[in-house]
N, C-alpha and C positions, 0 to 999 in steps of 0.2 A: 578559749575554752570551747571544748565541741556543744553542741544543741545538745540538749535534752530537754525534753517539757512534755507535761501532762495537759491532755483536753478531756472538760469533764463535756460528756454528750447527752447524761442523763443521769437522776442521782436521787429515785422517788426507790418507796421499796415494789409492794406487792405489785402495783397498779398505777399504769400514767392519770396525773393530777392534771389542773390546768397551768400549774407552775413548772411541773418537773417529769422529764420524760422518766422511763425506767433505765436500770443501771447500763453503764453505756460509758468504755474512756480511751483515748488512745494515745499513746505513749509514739512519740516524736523525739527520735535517736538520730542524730546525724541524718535527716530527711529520709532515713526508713520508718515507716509508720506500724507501730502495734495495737492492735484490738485488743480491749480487756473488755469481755463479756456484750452481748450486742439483747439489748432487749428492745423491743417495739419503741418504733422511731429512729433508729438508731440512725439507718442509712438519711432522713432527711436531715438533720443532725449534722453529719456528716456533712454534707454538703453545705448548711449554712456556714460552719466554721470555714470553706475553704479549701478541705484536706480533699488529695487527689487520689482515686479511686488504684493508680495506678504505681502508688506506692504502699500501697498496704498488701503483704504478702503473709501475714501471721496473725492470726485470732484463737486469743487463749480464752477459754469457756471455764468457769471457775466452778460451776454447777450446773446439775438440769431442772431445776424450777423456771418456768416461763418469764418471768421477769428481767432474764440473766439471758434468754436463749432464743424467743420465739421473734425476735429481730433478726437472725441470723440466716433463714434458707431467703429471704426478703432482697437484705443485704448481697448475697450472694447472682442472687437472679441479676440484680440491677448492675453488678460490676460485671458478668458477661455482657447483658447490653450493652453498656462502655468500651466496650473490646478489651476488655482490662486481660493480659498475656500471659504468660508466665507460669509458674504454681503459686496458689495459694495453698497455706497449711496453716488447719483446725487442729488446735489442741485442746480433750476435751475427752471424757469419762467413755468407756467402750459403748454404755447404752447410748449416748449422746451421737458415738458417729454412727451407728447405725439406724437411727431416724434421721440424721440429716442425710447419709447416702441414700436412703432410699430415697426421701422427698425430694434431691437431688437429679436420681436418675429418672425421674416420672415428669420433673416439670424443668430441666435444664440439661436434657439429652447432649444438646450440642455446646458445649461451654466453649468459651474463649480461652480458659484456661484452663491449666490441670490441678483439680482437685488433692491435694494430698491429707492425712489424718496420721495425729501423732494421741496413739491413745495414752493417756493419763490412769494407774491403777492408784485406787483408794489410799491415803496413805504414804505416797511415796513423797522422796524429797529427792531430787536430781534435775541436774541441767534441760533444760528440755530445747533450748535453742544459746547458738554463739557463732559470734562473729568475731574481726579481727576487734572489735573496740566494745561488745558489751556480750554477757550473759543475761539467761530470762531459766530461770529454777524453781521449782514447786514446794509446796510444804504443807501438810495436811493443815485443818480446818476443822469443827467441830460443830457442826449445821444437824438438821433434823434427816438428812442426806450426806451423801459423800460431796464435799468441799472441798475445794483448794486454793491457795494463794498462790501469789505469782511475784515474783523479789525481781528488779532490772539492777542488777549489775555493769555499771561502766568497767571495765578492765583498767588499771594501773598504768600510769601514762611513765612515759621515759622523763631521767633527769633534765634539766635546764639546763644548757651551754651557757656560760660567761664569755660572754664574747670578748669583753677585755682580755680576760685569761685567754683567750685561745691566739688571741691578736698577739697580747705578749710572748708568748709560747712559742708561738709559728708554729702551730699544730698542726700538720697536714688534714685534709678534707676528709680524706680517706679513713680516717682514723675517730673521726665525730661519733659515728654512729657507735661506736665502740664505746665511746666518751658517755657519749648520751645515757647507755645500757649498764653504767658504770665501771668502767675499766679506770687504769689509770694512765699516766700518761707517760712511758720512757722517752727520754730526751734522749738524741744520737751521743751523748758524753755518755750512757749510763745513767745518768740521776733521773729520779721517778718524781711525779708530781703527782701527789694524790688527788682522786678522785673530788672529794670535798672542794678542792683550792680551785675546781675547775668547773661544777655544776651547782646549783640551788636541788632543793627536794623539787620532786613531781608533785605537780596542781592533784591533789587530793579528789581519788576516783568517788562518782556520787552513785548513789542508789533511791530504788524507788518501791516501795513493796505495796502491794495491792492485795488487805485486807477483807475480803468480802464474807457473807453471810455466816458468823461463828460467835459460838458462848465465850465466853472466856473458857481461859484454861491456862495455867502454868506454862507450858511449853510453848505458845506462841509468842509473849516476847522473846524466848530463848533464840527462837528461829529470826525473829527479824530485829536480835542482836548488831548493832551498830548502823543500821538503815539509818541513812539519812532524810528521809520524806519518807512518812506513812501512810496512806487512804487507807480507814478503820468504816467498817459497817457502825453505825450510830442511830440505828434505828428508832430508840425509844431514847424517855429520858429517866431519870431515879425514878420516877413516880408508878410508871409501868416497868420495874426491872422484874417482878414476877412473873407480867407477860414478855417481856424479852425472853427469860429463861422456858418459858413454857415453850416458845414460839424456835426457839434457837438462837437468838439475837444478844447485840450486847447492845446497852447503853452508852451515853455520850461518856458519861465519868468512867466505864470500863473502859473502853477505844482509848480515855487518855490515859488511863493507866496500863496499859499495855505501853504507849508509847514513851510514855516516862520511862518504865523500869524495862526499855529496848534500848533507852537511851539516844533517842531519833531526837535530831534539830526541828522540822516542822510536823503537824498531823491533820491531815485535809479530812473531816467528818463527812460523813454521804449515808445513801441507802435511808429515807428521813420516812418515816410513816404519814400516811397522808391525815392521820388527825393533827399534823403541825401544819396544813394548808391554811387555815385560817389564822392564827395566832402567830404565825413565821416559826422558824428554828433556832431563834435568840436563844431561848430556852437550853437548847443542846448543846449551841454554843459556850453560854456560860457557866455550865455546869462541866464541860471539857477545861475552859480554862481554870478552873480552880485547880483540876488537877496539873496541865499540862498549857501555861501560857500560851504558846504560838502555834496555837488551835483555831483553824480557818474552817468553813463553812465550803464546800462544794457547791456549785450551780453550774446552771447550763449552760456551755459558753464560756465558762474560766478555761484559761489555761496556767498552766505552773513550772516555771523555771524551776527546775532540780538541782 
């Protein structure tokens, strides 16, 4: 089964605490690295987990509130001092790339790399990035600003070969990938061996959708319909759900009920208000799993097999 895993690199909401940086994750596909959102800290963060500056070519910005963003012209300086090559490409709200092009051109004239910018309009839902083995797609959000989510799509892997079948067969080579792609298989007599007698189903594609700063609303389980791993913004808990809603936020028991009624396997909570710095986030936790059992907690430093 190929990689895929999540690195949480920070997971406070408004403001870094002394427990948790701000929001901050990067999604590890097949040892291509993806940015989800870079708030202060992000880049030291970075570095302590490991991850190599020279694999990250993608940073999706989900918002412009500073928590979400003001890591990011930081992050960028420091991968050209690394000689980091290539393009990198910001995806991220029109006003967005126009304050980081500017701060850009004023303090990192000569980059190592080529800057590129995939503007994001309010609202939309489309592919925004794809390779041969995974999709990254947008889907509006409902923040006190323009928000967006970001869905990682593994693409649909080919069938299994039986290799006993194909040994019995004397299937020629040339013909597998055919096999694979489900064809079936003519014998030189004419007689057909179906498909079925000859492969197992494909290891079942995963998904990872990243949740960030949104009320509830109807339509968001709709959109991350059948996601397999959730990150949900969980900022408050039932007690504060008035200031959630004033604030744009949802609670721990909303986050899991979105992810119930999306029908997702796991739901990583994040995004935690710094009044849970002293009394921890049990609290959020357990009030997620009553709706939603296999409700994990975020921190700095997890990583998550998808």
């Amino acid at each position: 089964m190929s990689h895929f895993s999540v690195s949480i690199l920070g997971c406070s909401s408004a403001t870094q605490t002394s427990r948790h940086n701000q929001t901050c994750q990067v999604v590890d596909f097949r040892d291509k690295l993806f940015m989800i959102d870079c708030g202060e800290g992000a880049q030291a963060q970075f570095r302590r987990l490991g991850l190599k500056f020279s694999r990250l070519n993608h940073i999706f910005i989900s918002h412009l509130h500073g928590d979400h963003f003001f890591g990011l012209p930081g992050l960028l300086s420091t991968m050209s001092l690394h000689h980091t090559e290539g393009v990198v490409t910001v995806h991220a709200f029109r006003k967005g790339v126009e304050l980081l092009d500017e701060w850009m051109s004023f303090f990192n004239r000569q980059s190592s790399f080529r800057l590129e910018y995939d503007i994001i309009e309010p609202g939309e839902r489309r592919i925004v990035y794809e390779d041969r083995g995974l999709t990254v797609e947008t889907y509006p959000l409902y923040h006190r600003i323009d928000c967006t989510g970001y869905i990682f799509r593994e693409k649909q892997g080919l069938r299994h070969l039986r290799g006993d079948m194909v040994k019995f067969h004397q299937i020629p080579v040339s013909l597998l990938q055919g096999i694979k792609e489900g064809a079936d298989y003519v014998k030189p007599d004419g007689s057909v061996i179906p498909n079925a007698a000859l492969t197992t189903p494909p290891t079942p594609a995963r998904s990872y959708a990243y949740c960030s700063d949104t009320m509830p609303n109807p339509r968001i389980p709709i959109d991350l319909s059948g996601v397999n791993t959730i990150y949900h913004e969980a900022t408050y808990g039932t007690a504060f759900e008035a200031l959630a809603a004033e604030r744009g936020h949802s609670t721990a028991r909303q986050a899991a009920i979105n992810a119930r009624d999306a029908g997702a396997e796991k739901l990583i909570l994040g995004h935690f208000s710094k009044r849970y710095l002293k009394t921890g986030e049990e609290i959020l936790l357990r009030e997620s799993r009553e709706v939603f059992p296999n409700s994990i907690l975020a921190d700095e430093g997890l990583v998550i097999d998808i």
